[in-house]
C-alpha beads as a LAMMPS data file, in Angstrom:
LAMMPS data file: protein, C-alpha beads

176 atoms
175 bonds

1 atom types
1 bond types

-500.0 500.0 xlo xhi
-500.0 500.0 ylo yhi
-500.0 500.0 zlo zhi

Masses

1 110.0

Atoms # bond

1 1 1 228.987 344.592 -116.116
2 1 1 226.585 341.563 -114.887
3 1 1 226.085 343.846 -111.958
4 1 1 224.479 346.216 -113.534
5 1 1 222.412 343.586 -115.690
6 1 1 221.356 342.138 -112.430
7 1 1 220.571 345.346 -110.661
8 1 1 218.408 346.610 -113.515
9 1 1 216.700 343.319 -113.992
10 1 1 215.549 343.496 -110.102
11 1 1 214.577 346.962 -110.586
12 1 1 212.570 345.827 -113.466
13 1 1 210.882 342.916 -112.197
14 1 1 210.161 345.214 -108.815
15 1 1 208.560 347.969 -111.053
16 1 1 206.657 345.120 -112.714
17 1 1 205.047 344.027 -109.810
18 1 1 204.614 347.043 -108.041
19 1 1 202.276 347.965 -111.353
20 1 1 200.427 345.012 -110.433
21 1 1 199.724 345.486 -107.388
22 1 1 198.261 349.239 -108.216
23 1 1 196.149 347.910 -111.015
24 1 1 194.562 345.834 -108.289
25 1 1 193.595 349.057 -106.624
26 1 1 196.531 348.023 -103.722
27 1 1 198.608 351.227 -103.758
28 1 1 199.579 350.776 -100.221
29 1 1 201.501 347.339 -101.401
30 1 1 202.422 348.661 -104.708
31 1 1 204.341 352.071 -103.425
32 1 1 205.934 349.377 -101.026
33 1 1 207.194 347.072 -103.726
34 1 1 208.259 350.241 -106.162
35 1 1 210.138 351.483 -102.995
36 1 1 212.170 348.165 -102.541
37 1 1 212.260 347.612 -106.199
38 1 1 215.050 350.322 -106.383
39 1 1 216.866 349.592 -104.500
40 1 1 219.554 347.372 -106.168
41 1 1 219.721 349.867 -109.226
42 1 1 220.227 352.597 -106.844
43 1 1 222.483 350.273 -104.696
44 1 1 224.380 349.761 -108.040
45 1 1 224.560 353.612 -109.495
46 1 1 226.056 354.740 -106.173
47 1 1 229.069 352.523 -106.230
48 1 1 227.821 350.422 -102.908
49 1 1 227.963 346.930 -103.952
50 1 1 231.638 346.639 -103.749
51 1 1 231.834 348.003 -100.587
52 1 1 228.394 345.348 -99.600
53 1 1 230.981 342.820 -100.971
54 1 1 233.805 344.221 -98.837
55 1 1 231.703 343.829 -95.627
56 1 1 230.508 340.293 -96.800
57 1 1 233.984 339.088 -96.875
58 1 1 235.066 340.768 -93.743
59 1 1 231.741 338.801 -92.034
60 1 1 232.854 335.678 -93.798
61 1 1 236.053 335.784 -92.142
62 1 1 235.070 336.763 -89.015
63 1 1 232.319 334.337 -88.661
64 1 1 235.019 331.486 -90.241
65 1 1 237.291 332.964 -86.677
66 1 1 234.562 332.543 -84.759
67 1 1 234.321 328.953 -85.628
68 1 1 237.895 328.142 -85.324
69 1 1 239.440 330.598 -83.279
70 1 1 239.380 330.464 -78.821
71 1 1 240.406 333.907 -78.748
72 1 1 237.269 335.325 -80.336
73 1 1 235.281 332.872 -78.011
74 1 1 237.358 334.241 -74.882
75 1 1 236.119 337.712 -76.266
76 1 1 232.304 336.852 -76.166
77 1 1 232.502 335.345 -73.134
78 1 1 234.345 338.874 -71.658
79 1 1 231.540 340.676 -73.574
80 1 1 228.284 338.073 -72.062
81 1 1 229.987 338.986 -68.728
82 1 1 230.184 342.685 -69.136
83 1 1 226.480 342.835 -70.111
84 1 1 225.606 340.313 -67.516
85 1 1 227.177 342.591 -65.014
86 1 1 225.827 345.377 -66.016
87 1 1 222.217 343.854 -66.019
88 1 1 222.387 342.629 -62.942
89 1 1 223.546 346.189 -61.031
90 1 1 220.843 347.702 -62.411
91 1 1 218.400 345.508 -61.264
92 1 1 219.847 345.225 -57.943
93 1 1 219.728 349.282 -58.101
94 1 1 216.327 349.014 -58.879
95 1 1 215.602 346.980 -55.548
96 1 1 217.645 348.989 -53.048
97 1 1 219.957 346.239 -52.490
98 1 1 223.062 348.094 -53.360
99 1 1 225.826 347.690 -50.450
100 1 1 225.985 351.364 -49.251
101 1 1 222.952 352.836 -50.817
102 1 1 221.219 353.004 -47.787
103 1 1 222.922 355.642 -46.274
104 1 1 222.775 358.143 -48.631
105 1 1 218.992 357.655 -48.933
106 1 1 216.493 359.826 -46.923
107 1 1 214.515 357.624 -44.330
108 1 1 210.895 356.833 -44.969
109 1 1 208.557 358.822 -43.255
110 1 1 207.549 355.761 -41.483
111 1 1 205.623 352.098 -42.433
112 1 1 202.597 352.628 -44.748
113 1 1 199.215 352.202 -42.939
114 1 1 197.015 349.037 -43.183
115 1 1 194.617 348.511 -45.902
116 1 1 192.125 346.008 -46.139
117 1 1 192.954 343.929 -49.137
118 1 1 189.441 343.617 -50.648
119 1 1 187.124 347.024 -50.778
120 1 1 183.949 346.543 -48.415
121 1 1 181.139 345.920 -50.021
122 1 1 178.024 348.031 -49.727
123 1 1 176.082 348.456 -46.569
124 1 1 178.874 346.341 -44.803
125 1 1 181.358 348.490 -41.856
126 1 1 184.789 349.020 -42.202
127 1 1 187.251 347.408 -40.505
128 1 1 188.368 350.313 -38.495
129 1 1 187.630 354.177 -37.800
130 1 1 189.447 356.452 -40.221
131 1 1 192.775 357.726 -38.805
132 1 1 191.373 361.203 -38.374
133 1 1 188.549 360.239 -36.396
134 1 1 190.615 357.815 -34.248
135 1 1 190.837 360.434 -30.991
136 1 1 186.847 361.106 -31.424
137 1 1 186.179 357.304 -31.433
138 1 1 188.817 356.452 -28.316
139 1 1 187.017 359.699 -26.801
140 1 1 183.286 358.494 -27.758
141 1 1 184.105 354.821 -25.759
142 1 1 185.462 356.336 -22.597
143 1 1 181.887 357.972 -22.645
144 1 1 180.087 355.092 -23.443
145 1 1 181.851 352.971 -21.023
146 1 1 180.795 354.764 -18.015
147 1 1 176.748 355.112 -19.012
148 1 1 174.482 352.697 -17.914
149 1 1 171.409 351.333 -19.433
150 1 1 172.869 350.418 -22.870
151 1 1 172.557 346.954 -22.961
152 1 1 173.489 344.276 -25.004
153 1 1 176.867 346.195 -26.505
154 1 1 179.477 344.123 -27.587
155 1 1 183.053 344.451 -26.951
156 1 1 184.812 346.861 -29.440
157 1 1 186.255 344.801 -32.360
158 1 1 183.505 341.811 -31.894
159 1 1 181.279 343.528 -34.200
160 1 1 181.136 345.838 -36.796
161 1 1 178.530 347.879 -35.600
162 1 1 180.481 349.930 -32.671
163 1 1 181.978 352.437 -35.321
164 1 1 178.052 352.949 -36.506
165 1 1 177.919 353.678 -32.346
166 1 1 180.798 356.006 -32.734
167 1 1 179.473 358.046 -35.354
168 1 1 176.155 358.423 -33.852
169 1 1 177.588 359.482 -30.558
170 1 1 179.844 362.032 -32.860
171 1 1 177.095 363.447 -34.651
172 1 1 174.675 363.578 -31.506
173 1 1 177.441 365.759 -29.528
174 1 1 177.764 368.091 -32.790
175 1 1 173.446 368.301 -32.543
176 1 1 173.403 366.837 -35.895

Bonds

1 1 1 2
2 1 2 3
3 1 3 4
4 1 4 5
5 1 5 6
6 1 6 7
7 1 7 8
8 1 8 9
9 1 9 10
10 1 10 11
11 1 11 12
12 1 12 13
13 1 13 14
14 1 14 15
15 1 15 16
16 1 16 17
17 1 17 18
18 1 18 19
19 1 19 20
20 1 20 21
21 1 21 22
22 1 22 23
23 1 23 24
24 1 24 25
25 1 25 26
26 1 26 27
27 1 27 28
28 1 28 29
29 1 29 30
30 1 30 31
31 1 31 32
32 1 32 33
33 1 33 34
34 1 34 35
35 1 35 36
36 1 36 37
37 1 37 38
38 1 38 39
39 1 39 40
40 1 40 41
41 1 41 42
42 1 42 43
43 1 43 44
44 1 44 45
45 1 45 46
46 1 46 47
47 1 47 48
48 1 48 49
49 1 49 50
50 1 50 51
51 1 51 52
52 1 52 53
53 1 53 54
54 1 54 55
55 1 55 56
56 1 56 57
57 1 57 58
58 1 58 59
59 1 59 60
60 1 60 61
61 1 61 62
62 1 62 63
63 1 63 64
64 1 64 65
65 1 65 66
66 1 66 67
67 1 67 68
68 1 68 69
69 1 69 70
70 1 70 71
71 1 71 72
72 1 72 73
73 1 73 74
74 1 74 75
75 1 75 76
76 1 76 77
77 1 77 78
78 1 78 79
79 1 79 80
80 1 80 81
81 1 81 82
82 1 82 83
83 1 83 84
84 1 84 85
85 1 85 86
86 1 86 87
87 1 87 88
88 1 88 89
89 1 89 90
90 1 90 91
91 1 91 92
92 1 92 93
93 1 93 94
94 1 94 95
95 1 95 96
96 1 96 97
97 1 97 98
98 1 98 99
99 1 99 100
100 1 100 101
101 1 101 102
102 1 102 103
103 1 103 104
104 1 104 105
105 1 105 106
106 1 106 107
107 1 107 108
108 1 108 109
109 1 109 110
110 1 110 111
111 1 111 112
112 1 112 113
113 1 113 114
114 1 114 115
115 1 115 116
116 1 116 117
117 1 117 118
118 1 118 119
119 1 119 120
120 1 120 121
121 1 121 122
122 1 122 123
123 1 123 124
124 1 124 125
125 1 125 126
126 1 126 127
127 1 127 128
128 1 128 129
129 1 129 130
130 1 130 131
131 1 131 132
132 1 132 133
133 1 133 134
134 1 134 135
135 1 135 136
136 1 136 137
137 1 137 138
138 1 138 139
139 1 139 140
140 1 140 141
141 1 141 142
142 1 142 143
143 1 143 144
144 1 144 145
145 1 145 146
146 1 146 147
147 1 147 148
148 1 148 149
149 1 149 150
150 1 150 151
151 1 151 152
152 1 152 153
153 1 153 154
154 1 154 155
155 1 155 156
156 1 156 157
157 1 157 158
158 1 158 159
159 1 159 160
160 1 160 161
161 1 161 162
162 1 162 163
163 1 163 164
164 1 164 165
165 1 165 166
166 1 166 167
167 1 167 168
168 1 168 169
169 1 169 170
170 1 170 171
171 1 171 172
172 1 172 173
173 1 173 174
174 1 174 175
175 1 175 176
């Protein structure tokens, strides 16, 4: 019986303030607090708080176990290790570094190319010709290395202007 007198009090005092909270225009709040406000008389009319007391208890006792008892310490430390284990083969999954994984992977198709690390900025040469152009550039040097009269070239790779060289002798052989 002072179950119910307690439940419906809540409920009462929840209703109470939910109106409150709507007659300041807050409906958001107020359909919150209406929502938790029954909650104990609904928690009450469906026969639940027994079984809330049941599972109180049984957490009482367990948690008075834990305190006292090595077995149910033994059995976290089994469970921290389980989920340590487990943790830890995933990540090493993750990275590749699982002992026999290797062979049932496919190779790579080979090491990725170089990048620079920092973008060029404007007006400034790249660092290299592009891959596709790489036979046209080796091609346009052997040419260049046999004229005369072009003084004052540098060395490929001392400067960055050779690959402007390259293009031009590129574009001039196209008649562009």
């Amino acid at each position: 019986m002072l179950t119910a007198a307690v439940s419906v009090a809540l409920t009462a005092a929840g209703v109470a303030v939910a109106g409150l909270r709507a007659y300041r225009r807050r409906f958001l709040s107020a359909t919150r607090w209406f929502a938790v406000a029954l909650l104990p008389l609904g928690l009450y009319l469906t026969g639940l708080f027994p079984v809330a007391r049941t599972i109180g208890d049984e957490l009482a006792d367990w948690a008075t176990k834990l305190v006292f008892d090595p077995r149910v310490w033994t059995g976290i430390v089994l469970l921290g290790v389980s989920a340590g284990l487990l943790a830890a083969t995933r990540w090493a999954g993750r990275r590749g570094a699982v002992a026999g994984g290797s062979e049932s992977r496919p190779a790579a198709a080979g090491p990725a190319p170089a990048r620079p690390a920092v973008a060029p900025a404007a007006g400034t040469p790249a660092a290299g010709p592009a891959p596709k152009r790489a036979e046209e550039a080796a091609r346009a040097e052997q040419g260049r290395a046999g004229k005369p009269g072009k003084p004052g070239k540098a060395a490929k790779g001392d400067s960055g202007l050779d690959e402007f060289a390259d293009i031009e002798e590129i574009l001039r052989r196209r008649g562009l």
